[in-house]
N, C-alpha and C positions, 0 to 999 in steps of 0.2 A: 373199250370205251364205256364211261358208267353214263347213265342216264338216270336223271331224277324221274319218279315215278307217282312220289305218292309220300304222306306222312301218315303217320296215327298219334294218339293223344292217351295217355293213362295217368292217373293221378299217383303221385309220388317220385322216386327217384331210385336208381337202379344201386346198385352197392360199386358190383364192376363186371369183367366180360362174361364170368360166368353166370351171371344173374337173368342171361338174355340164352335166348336158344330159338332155333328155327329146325321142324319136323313136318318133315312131310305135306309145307305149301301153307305151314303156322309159322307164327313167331310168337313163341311168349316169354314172357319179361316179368319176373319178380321186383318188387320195389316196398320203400317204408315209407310213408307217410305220416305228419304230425307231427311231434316231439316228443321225446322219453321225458323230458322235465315238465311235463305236461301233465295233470292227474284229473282232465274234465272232459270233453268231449274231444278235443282236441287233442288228445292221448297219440301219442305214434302208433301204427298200427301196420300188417304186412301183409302185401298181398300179390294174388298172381292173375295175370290176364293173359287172355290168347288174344289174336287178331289175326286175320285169313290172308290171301296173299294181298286186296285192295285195305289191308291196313284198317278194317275196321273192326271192332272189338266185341270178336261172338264169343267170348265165356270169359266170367270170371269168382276170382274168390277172395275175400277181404277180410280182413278184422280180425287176421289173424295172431297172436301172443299180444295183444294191446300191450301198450308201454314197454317194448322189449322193440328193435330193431334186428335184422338182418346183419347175420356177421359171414354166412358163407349160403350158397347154392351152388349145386349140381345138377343135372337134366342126363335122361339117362332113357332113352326112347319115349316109351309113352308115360316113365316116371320122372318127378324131378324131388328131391331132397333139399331140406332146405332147415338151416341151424339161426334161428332167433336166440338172443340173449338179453339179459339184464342181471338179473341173481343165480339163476338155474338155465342148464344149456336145453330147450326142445329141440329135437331132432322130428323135421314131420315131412313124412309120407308124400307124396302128393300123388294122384293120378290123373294123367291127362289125356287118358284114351280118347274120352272123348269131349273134345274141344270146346263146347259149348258147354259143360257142364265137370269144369276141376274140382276135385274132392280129395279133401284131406283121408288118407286109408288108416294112420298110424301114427305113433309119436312114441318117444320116448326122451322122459325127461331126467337127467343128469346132472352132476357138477362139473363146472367146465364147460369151455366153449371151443370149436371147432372153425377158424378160420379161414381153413380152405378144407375141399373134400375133394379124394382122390379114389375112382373105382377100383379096384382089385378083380372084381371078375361081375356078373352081372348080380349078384345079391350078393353081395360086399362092399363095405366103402371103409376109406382110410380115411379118418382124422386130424386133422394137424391143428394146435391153438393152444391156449393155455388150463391148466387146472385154477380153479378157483376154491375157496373159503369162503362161506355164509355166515355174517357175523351179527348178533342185532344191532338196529341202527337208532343208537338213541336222541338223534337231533330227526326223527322221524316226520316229515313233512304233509303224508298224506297217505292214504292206502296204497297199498303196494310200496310201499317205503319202509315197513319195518326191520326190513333186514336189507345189508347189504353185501356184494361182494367183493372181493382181495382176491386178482389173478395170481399166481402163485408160479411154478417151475413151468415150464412148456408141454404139452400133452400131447401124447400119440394114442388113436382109439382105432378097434378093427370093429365096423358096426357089419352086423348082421339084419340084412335086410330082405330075407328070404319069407318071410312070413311077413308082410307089408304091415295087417294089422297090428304086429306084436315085434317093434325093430328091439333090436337088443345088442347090449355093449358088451361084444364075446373077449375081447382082450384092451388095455390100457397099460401107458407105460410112460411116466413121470418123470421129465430131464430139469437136474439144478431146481433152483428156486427161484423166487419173488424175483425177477430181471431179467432172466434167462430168455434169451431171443434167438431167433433165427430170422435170416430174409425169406426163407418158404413161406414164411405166415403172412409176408407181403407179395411174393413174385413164384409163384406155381415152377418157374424155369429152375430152380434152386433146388427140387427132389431130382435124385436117380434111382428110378423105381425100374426095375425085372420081373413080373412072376415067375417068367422061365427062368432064371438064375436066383428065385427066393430072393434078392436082395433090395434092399432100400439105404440110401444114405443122403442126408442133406447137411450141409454147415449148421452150426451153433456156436453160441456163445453162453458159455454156464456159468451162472453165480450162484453162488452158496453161503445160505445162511449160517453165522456161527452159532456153536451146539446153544451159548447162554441167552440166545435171541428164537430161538428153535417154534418154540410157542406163539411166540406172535404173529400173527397171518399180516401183520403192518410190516412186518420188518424186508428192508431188500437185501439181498444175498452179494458178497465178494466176489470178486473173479476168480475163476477156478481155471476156467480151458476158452481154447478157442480153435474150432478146426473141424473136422467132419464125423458124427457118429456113421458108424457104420451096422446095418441089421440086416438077421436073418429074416425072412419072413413066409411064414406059411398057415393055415388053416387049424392046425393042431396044436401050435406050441405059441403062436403068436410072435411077438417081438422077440428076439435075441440078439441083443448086443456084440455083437462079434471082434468090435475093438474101434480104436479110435486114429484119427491121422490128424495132424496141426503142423502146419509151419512155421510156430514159434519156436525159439531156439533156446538153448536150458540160458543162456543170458538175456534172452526176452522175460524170461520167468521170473530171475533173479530182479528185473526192474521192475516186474510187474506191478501195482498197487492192487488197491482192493477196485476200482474201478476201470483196469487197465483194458486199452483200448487204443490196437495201430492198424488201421484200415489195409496198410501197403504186406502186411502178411496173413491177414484173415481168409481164409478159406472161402470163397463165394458158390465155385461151382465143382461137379462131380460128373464124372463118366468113365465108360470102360469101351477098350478096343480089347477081343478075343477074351483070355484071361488076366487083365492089367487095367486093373482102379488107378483113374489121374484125379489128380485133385491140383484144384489152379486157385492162386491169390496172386491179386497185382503184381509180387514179388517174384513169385516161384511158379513153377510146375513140378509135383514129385509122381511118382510111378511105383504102387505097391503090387504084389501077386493079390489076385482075388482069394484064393486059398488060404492065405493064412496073413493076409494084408501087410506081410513083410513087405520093406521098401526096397526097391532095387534099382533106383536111378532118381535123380531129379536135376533140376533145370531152374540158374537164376536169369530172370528177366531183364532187362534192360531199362532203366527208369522210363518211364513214358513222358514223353512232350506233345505237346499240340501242333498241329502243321503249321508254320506260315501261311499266312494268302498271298 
């Protein structure tokens, strides 16, 4: 049975679930307030507050990357991580030991932004989002305006975050170009991540810019593939691409265009029972060895319908 208890109140707006965390009889919640198009006082700005178990608000910290919004946060004990964006990605620090008194420890600032973060071990985090391009902006509007960014192919980062003061970007790994998507960058449910089996893989979609377009950071890329990278992963060598799995069929390819797009064979989700990577799209289910992602079974679906009432 739930019982209403109590509210509290903090200025701005949370991004989504991971923005919110509750430790040890806290709750704190990151949020951005103001607006990016904004270049006065009224600037966007981002910040983090605690509030104790009666919801009222003993520590906070504000005013943080002004003009930049919240694109991902993590909470991580008495840490929480937290990636603002506009032109360049800050990666910052935060420590909340102790509740009445949050303090930024670190930052580092990057290209590219990270839309979701996922731990790896306790001073480690996985990045998922896009790479960007920084280009001057000659219809410049106001400070902080002179340059702008062009997200680019989809970005994988392994941040090292054992020195709090001094986080740093120990490996990155660059999928397709200008278009290239995946649903992880929206629905955290879409990675299959192991440290104990080194492996990471989530669905994609890659486009690819042609070589005579190559140079322009405006330009969006072709369809190339659709279906699931598959990666090694560990401490020392970073990313390794180990190979790829798709349910499109060499006559899907053949109709392909350059924006080609059929939801009822796309690859959504990944997992593994013992030694055997499945990978499922509305269409299919197939069944590779994890060893060397050879396919050894698969399974077509049933169209779906909706129940009667």
């Amino acid at each position: 049975t739930v019982h209403y208890e109590g509210r509290g109140k903090v200025p701005g707006h949370p991004l989504n679930q991971f923005s919110m965390d509750e430790h040890n009889g806290f709750f704190r919640i990151a949020t951005t307030s103001g607006a990016m198009w904004r270049n006065d006082e009224f600037t966007s700005k981002n910040n983090v507050y605690v509030l104790d178990a009666s919801m009222q608000t003993v520590g906070k910290l504000e005013d943080l990357a002004p003009g930049e919004r919240i694109y991902s946060v993590r909470y991580a004990g008495d840490r929480a991580y937290m990636v603002t964006f506009r032109n360049v990605d800050p990666l910052f620090v935060i420590d909340l030991k102790e509740p009445a008194a949050p303090a930024v420890l670190g930052k580092l600032k990057i290209p590219g932004y990270s839309d979701y973060l996922h731990p790896y071990d306790e001073n480690h985090l996985i990045g998922f989002g896009k790479e960007t391009v920084e280009v001057a902006n000659k219809g410049a509007g106001g400070p902080g305006e002179e340059t702008m960014a062009y997200y680019q192919g989809m970005k994988i980062a392994m941040f090292d975050v054992s020195d709090v003061n001094n986080p740093k970007e120990l490996f990155k790994e660059t999928i397709g170009d200008r278009g290239t998507h995946s649903d992880l960058l929206h629905n955290h449910k879409a990675l299959l991540f192991s440290r104990e089996k080194q492996l990471m893989a989530f669905p994609v979609t890659v486009m690819e810019v042609p070589n005579n377009k190559a140079a322009d950071p405006t330009a969006y890329g072709e369809f190339a593939f659709q279906g699931a990278y598959v990666y090694g992963i560990d401490l020392q060598q970073g990313f390794q691409l180990r190979g790829k799995i798709t349910h499109l069929t060499d006559d899907d390819l053949k109709k392909s265009g350059s924006g080609w797009y059929d939801g009822s064979r796309n690859v959504e989700r990944l997992l593994y029972i013992g030694d055997i990577l499945y990978s499922a799209s509305p269409d299919a289910v197939k069944a590779n060895r994890l060893s060397d992602l050879q396919e050894v079974g698969s399974v077509t679906l049933p169209p779906w319908t909706p129940k009667q009432p």
